[in-house]
Kinemage of the C-alpha trace (Angstrom):
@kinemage 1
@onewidth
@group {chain A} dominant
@subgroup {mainchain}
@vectorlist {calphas} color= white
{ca unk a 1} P -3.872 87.535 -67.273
{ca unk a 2} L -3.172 86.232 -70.876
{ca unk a 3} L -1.031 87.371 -73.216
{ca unk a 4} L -2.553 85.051 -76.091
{ca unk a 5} L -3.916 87.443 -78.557
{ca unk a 6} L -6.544 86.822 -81.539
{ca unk a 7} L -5.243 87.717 -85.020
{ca unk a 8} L -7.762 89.468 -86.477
{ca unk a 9} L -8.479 87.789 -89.722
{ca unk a 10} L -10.658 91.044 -91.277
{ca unk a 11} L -8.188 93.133 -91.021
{ca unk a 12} L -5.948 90.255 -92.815
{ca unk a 13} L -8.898 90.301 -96.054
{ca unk a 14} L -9.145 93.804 -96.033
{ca unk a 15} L -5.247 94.298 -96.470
{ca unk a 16} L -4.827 91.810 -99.449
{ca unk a 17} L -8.318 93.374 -101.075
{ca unk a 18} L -6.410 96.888 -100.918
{ca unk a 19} L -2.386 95.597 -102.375
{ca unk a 20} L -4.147 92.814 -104.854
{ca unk a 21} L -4.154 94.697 -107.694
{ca unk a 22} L -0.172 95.748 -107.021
{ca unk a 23} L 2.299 93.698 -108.992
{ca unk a 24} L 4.125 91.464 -108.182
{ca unk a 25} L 7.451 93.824 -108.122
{ca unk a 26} L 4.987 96.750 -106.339
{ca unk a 27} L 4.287 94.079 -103.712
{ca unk a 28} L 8.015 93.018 -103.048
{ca unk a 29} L 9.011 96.344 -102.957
{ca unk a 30} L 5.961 97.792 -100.459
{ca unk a 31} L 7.120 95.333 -98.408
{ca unk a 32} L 11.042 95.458 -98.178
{ca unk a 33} L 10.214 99.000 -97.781
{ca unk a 34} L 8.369 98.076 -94.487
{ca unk a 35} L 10.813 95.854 -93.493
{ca unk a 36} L 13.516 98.728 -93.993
{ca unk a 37} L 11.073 101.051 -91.443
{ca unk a 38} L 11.415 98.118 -89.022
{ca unk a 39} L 14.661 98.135 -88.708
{ca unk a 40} L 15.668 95.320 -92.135
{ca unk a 41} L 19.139 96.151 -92.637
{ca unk a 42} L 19.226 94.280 -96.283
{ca unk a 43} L 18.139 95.845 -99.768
{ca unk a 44} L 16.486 92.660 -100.820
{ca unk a 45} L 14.043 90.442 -98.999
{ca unk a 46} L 14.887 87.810 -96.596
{ca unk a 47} L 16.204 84.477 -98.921
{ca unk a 48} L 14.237 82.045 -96.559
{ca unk a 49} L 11.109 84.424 -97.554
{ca unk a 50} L 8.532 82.920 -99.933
{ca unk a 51} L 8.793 85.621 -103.162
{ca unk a 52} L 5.885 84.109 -104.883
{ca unk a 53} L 2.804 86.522 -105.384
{ca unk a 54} L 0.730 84.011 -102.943
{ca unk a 55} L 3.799 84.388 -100.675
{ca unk a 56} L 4.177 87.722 -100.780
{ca unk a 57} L -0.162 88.524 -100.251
{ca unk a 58} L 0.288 85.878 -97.305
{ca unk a 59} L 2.871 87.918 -95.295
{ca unk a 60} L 0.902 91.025 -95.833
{ca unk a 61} L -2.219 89.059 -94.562
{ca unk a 62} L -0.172 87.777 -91.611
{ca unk a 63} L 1.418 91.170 -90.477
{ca unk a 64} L -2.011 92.808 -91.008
{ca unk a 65} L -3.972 90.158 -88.724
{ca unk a 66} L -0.830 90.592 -86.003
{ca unk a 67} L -1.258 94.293 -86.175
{ca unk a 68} L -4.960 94.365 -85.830
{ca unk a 69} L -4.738 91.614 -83.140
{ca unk a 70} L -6.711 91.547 -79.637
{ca unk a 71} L -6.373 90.123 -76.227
{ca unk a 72} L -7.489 86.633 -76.025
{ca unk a 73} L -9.312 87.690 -72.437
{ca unk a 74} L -11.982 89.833 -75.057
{ca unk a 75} L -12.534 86.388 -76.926
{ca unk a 76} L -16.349 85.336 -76.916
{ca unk a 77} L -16.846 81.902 -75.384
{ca unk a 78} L -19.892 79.801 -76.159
């Protein structure tokens, strides 16, 4: 049994399509805030983080693809 999974990149478009239109200081701030739920004990983002707006729509894309992820055994082989 594997426990590989498949990031889901959909779910990773469909999560920047719906926080694009944010600003930049919505976007830093939706996402400290989820940070905060997950336990983020700081009231500014991580310094090693990349704060640009490409930066910031990346880790959304990335936590959204992780979240909707599935087991690599369901992968389609040709």
């Amino acid at each position: 049994m594997s426990n590989f999974h498949i990031a889901n990149q959909q779910a990773a478009i469909e999560a920047v399509q719906e926080v694009e239109s944010l600003s930049d200081e919505q976007l830093r701030e939706a996402i400290l805030q989820s940070l905060k739920k997950a336990g983020y004990p700081s009231n500014d983002l991580p310094s090693e983080m990349d704060t640009s707006r490409q930066g910031l729509l990346d880790f959304i894309a990335g936590m959204a693809a992780i979240a909707h992820s599935y087991p690599a055994e369901n992968e389609v082989r040709d």
